[in-house]
C-alpha positions in Angstrom: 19.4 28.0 11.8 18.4 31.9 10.7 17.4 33.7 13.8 14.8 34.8 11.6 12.8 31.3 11.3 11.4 30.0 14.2 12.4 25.9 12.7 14.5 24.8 10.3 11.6 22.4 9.0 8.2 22.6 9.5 6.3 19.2 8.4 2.6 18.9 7.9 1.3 15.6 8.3 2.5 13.1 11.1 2.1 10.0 8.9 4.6 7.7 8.3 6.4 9.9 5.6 6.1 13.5 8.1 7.6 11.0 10.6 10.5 9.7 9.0 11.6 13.3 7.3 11.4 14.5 11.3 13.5 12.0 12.6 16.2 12.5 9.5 16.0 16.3 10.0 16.7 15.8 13.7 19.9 13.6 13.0 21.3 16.4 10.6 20.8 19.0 13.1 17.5 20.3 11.6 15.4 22.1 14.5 12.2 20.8 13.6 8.8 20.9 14.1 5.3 18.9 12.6 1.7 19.6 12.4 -0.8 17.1 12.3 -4.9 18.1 13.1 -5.9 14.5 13.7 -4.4 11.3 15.3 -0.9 10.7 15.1 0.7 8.3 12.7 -1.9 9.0 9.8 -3.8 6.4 7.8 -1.0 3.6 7.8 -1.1 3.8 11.8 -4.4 4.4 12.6 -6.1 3.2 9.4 -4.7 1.5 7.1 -1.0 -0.9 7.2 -1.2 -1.6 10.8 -5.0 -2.7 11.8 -5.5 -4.4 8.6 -1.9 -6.7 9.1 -3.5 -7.3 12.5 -6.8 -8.8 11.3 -4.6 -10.8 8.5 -2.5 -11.9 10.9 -5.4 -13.2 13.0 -8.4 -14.6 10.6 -4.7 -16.4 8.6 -4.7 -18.6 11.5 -8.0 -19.0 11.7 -8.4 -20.4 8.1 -5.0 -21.7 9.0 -6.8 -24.2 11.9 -9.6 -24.5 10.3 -8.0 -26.5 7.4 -8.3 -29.8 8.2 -6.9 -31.4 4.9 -3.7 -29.4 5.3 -3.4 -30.2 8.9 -3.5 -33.9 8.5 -0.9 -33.9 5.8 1.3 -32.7 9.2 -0.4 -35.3 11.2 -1.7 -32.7 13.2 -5.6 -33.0 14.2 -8.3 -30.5 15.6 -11.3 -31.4 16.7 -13.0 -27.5 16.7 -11.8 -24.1 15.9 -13.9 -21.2 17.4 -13.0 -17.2 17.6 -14.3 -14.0 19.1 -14.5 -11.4 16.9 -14.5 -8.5 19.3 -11.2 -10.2 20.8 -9.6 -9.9 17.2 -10.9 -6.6 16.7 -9.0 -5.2 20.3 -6.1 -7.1 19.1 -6.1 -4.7 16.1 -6.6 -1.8 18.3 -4.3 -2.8 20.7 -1.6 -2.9 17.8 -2.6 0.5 16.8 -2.2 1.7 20.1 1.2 0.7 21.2 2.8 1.8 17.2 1.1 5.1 17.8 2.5 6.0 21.3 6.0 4.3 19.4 5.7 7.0 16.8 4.6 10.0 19.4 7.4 8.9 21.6 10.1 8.8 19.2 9.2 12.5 17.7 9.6 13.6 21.8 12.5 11.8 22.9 14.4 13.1 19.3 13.0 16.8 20.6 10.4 16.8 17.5 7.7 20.0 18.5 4.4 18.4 18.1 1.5 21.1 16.9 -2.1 19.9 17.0 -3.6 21.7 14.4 -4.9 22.6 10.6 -2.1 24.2 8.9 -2.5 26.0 5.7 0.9 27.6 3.7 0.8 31.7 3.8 3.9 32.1 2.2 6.7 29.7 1.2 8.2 29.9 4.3 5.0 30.3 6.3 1.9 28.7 7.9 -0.9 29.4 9.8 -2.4 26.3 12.0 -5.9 26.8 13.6 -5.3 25.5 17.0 -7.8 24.9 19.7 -6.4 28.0 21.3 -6.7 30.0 18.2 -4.6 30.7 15.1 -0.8 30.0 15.3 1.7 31.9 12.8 5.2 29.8 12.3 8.0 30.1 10.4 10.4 27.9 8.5 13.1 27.6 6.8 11.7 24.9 4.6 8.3 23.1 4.5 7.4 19.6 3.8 3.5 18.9 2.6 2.6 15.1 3.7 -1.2 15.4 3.8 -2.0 12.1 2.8 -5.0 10.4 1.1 -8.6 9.2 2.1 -10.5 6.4 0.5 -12.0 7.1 -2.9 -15.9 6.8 -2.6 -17.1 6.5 -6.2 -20.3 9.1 -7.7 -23.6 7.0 -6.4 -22.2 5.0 -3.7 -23.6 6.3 -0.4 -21.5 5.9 2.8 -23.2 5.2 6.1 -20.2 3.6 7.8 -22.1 0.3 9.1 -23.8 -1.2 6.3 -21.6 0.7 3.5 -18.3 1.5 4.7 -14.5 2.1 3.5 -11.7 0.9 4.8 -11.3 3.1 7.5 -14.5 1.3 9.1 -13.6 -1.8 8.1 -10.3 -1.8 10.0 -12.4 -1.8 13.2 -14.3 -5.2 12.8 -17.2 -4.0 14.1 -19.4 -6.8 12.7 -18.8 -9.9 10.5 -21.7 -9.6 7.6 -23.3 -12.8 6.6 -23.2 -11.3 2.5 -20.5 -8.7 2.1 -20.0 -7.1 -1.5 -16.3 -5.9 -2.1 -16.4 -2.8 -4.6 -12.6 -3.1 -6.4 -10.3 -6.3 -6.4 -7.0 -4.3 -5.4 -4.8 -4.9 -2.9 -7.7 -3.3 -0.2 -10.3 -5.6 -1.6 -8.1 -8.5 -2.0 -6.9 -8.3 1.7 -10.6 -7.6 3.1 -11.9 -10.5 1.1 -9.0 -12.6 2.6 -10.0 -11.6 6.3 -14.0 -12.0 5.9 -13.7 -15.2 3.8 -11.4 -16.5 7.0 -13.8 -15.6 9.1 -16.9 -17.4 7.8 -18.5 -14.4 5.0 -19.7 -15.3 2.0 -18.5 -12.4 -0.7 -18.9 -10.5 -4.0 -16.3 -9.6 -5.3 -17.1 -6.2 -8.1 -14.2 -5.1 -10.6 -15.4 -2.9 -13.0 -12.6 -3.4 -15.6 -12.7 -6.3 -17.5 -10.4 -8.9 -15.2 -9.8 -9.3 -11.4 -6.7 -7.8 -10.4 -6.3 -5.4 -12.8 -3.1 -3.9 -11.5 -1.0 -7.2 -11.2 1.2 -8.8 -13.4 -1.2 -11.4 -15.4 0.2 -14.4 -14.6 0.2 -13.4 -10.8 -3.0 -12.7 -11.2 -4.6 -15.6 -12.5 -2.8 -18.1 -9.8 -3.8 -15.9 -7.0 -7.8 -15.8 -8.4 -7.3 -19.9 -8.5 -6.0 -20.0 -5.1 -7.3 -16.8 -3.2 -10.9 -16.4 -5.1 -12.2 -19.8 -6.8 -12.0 -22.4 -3.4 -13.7 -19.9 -1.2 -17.0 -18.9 -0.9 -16.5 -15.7 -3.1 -18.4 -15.0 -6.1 -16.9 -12.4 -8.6 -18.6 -9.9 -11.0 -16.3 -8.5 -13.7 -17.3 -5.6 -15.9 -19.4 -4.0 -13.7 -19.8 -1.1 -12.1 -21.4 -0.5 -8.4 -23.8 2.5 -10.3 -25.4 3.1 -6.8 -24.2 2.0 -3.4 -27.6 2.5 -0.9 -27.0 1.3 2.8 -29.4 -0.2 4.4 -30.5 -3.4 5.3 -30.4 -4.9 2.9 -27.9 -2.5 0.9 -29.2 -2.4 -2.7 -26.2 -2.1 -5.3 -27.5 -1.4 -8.9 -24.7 -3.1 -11.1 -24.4 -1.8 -14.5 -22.2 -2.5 -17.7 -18.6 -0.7 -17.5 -18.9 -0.2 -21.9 -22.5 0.9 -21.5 -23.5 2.1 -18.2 -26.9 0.5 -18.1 -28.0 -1.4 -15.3 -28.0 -5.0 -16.0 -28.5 -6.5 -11.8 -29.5 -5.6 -8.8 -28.0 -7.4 -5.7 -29.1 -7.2 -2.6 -26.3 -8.0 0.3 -25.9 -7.1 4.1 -22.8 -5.3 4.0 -20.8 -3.4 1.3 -17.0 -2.2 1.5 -15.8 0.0 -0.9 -12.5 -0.6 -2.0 -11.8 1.9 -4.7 -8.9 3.1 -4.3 -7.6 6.2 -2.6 -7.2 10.2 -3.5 -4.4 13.0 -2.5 -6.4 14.6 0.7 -4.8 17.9 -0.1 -8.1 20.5 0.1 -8.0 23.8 1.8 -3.8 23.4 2.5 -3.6 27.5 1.6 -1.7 26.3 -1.7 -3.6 29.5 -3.7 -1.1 32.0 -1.5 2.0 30.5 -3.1 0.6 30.2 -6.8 0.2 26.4 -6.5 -2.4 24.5 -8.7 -2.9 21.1 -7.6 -3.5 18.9 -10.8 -6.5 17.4 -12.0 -7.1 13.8 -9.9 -5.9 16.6 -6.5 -2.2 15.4 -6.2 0.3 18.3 -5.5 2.8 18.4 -8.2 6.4 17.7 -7.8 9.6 17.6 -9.5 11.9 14.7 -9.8 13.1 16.2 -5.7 9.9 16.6 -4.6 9.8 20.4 -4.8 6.6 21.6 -4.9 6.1 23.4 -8.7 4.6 26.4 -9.6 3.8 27.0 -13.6 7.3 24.3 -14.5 9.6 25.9 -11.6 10.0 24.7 -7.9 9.1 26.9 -5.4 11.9 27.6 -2.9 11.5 26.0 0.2 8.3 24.3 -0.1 8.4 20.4 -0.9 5.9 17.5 -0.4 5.6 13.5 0.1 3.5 10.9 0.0 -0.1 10.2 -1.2 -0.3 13.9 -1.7 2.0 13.8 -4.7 0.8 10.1 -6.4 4.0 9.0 -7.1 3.3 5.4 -5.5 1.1 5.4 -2.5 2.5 3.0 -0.2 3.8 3.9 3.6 7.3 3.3 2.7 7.7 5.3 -0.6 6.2 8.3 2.2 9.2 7.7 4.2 12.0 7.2 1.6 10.2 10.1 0.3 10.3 12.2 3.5 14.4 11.1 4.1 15.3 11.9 0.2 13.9 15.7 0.5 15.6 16.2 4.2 18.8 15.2 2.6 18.1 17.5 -0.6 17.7 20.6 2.2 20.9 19.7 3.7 22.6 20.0 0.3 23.3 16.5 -0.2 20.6 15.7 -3.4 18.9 12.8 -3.4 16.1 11.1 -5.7 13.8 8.5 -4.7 14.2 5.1 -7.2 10.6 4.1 -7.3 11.3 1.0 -10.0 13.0 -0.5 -7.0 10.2 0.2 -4.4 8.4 -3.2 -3.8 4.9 -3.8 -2.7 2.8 -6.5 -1.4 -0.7 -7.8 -1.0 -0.5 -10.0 2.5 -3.4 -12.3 1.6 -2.7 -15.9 2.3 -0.4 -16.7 0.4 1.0 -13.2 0.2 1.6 -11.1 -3.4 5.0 -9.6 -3.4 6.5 -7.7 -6.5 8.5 -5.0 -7.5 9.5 -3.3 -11.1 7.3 -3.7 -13.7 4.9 -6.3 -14.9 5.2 -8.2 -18.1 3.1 -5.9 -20.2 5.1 -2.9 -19.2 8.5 -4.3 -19.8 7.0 -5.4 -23.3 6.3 -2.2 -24.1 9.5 -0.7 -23.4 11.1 -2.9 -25.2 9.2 -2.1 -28.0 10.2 1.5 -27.8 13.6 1.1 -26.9 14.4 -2.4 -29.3 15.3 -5.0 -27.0 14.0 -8.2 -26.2 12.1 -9.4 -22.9 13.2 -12.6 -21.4 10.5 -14.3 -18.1 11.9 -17.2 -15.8 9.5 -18.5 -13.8 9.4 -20.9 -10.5 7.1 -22.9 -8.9 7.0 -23.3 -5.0 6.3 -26.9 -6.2 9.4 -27.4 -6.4 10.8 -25.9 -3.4 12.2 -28.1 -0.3 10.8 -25.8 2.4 7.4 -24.8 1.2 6.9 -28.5 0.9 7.9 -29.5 4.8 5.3 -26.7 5.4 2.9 -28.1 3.4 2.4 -24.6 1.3 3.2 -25.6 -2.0 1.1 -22.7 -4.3 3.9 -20.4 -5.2 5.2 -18.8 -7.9 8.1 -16.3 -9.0 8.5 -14.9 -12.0 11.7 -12.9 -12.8 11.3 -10.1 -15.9 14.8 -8.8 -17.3 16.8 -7.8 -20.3 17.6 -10.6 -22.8 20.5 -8.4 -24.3 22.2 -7.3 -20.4 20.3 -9.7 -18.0 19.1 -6.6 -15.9 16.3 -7.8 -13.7 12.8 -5.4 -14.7 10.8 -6.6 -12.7 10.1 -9.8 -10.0 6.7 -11.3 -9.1 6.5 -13.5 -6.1 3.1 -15.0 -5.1 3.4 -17.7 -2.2 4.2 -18.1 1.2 5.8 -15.0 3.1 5.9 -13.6 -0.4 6.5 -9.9 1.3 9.7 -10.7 2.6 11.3 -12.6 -0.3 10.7 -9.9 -2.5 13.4 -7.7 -0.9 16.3 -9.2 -2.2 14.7 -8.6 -5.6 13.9 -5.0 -4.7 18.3 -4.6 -3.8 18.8 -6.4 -7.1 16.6 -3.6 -9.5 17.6 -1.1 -7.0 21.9 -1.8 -7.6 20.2 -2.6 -11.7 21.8 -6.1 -11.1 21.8 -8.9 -14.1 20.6 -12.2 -13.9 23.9 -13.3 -14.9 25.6 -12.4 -11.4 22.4 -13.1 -9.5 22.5 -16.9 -10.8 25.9 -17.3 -8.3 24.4 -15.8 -5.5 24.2 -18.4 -2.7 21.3 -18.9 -1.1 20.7 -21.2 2.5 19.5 -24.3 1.7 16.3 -25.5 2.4 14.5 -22.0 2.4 11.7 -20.3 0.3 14.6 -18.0 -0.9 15.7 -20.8 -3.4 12.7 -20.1 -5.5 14.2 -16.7 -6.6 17.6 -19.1 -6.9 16.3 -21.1 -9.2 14.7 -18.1 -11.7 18.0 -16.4 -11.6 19.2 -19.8 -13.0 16.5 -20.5 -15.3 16.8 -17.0 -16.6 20.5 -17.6 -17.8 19.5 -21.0 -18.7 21.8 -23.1 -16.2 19.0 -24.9 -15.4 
């Protein structure tokens, strides 16, 4: 390190993505230090990923025992199934707890300086973080941005936190509303609607474009509304928009037309969540002192290494990850994210692949996909002239999601009828999240369905539902 900088790296941010570049920068010999002005871990930890898994987790076995039908195909039976919901709410606290004194741990034990504090960039190799005992000027050689994101409050939807909240409150299980409305049938609103439906709510679900599920792949999403949405007790509004959100009780939502904008219902529930979406929480980060212009929706912009630009060229030294930049805001692209732009500083260049990044929904079943979605891969094709072939599987079919007696499944495989190379995969079903990783490792490696179909896969498992697509796809079955 230049005697002249006091760290190698300075990180701002301790979410997941701050903590994974400080953990590669220590193993490369990076003298390192990170900033973070409120609890450790960021949204994934404290408010997002972790507490929401935890409730899944917990209201999934409560639907789990509560289904009686499914049960007595085991020959299992239950005569009453009862749960505290301030026990499951500590259980989701308690899991928060122990991954955010894993996280501060690991950035001690790995000699990681730890700054409590707003930081805002002075110079490209520069901050200043307002600590409780004053300002704080440090240098670095390099900085990484990793600010995050907050929930996305729509214009005219008034937050109170109890009776109209985000998911920030939600995460806490506070209360279990009788009537909940769900603003947004995304991954957020999807997973919330699984845990309160569990749990004995009765829901409305609002999407303001014209069909649930807006950012899935169709198909996907019109098995998981028959399975996640149409048994429960949740009632769905599509087309709509939540005009005005006003808490209370009862919370009054005035529901208007997406085309026209006029109000066509008013509802009246006892809760409201607001599961809009999230936006780059990158305000007052002293960007302006480096020439920096974030762009219009607030994201930092980037080049393909996540160097921060300024008018088309990177500036030296500065770099950012995560929600800031909008790439794809998911914990794990912030950490592949943080570990690509440590190895970039230490002169070995690295991109991040986000076709090959998978996501999930863990609903019950689970969503798990990665690559594109039909639509998308139709439309390259169309600008690049080649032809789209889809194999699809049922769970039906499969030896070990019939043994468990979880037999609504699908996967659906999206590749190149010309070279075979898999676009995209679309598993919903049982553990769903996992299965979709040896699909990830096949776009990732741009794999074709013609070597995938020789893969071998252990025999009975749920894997044998992506065995069975490969085959379909080359049509040796």
């Amino acid at each position: 390190m230049s005697e002249s900088f006091d760290y190698d790296l300075l990180i701002i941010g301790a979410g997941v993505g701050g903590h994974a570049a400080a953990l590669h920068a220590v193993s490369c010999g990076l003298k390192t230090a990170i900033v973070e002005a409120a609890d450790m871990g960021g949204t994934c930890v404290n408010r997002g990923c972790i507490p929401s898994k935890a409730l899944l987790a917990a209201s999934g076995r409560v639907r789990e025992l509560r289904d009686a039908h499914h049960l007595k195909l085991l020959g299992i039976q239950l005569d009453r199934v009862s749960f505290d919901r301030q026990a499951i709410a500590d259980h989701a606290n308690s899991i928060v707890s122990k991954q955010r004194d894993g996280l501060i741990n690991s950035l001690k034990r790995t000699g990681v300086d730890t700054i409590h504090g707003w930081a805002r960039v002075t110079d490209a190799q520069k901050v200043t973080v307002a600590t409780q005992d004053g300002d704080k000027t440090i240098t670095a050689k390099d900085i990484i941005l990793a600010p995050g994101s907050v929930p996305f409050v729509p214009p005219g939807a008034e937050v109170d936190g109890k009776t109209v909240f985000t998911s920030d409150d939600a995460v806490r299980l506070e209360s279990l509303p009788p009537w909940i409305a769900i603003v947004g049938s995304g991954y957020i609103g999807l997973e919330f609607a699984d845990v309160y439906s569990a749990l004995g709510c009765e829901i409305t679900l609002i999407e303001a474009l014209d069909q649930l599920m807006p950012g899935f792949d169709p198909d996907i999403a019109k098995l998981a509304q028959r399975v996640l949405i149409t048994p429960r007790d949740i009632e769905t509004k599509v087309g709509v928009l939540a005009k005005r959100v006003i808490p209370g009780s009862p919370v009054v939502i005035e529901l208007a037309d997406a085309k026209t904008k006029e109000v066509v219902e008013e509802l009246e529930v006892d809760a409201c969540l607001i599961a809009t979406g999230r936006i780059p929480y990158t305000k007052d980060l002293g960007l302006e002192s480096v020439g920096v212009e974030l762009d219009r929706r607030g994201f930092i912009p980037v080049d393909d290494y996540l160097a921060v630009i300024r008018e088309g060229q990177p500036v030296p030294h500065l770099w950012s990850i995560g929600d800031a930049t909008g790439k794809m805001m998911l914990a794990h692209t912030a950490s592949a994210q943080g570990v690509a732009v440590v190895e970039t500083i230490c002169d070995r260049p690295r991109q991040v692949d986000y076709h090959s990044i998978p996501a999930a929904a863990f609903t019950h079943p689970e969503i798990g996909f990665v690559g594109m979605t039909e639509p998308a891969a139709q439309e390259k094709a169309k600008a690049e002239g080649f032809e789209v072939g889809v194999a699809r599987t049922y769970f039906k079919g499969n030896a070990k999601a019939l043994a468990e007696g979880e037999t609504d499944g699908l996967a659906k495989i999206i590749f190149r009828k010309d070279t075979g190379e898999v676009l995209g995969v679309h598993i919903f079903g049982l553990h769903a999240s996992d299965l979709i990783h040896e699909a990830a490792s096949a776009i990732a490696q741009r794999q074709s369905v013609h070597s995938l179909a020789f893969l071998v896969h252990t025999h009975p498992t749920l894997s044998e539902v992506l065995d069975e697509a490969y085959k379909r796809a080359v049509g040796a079955h």
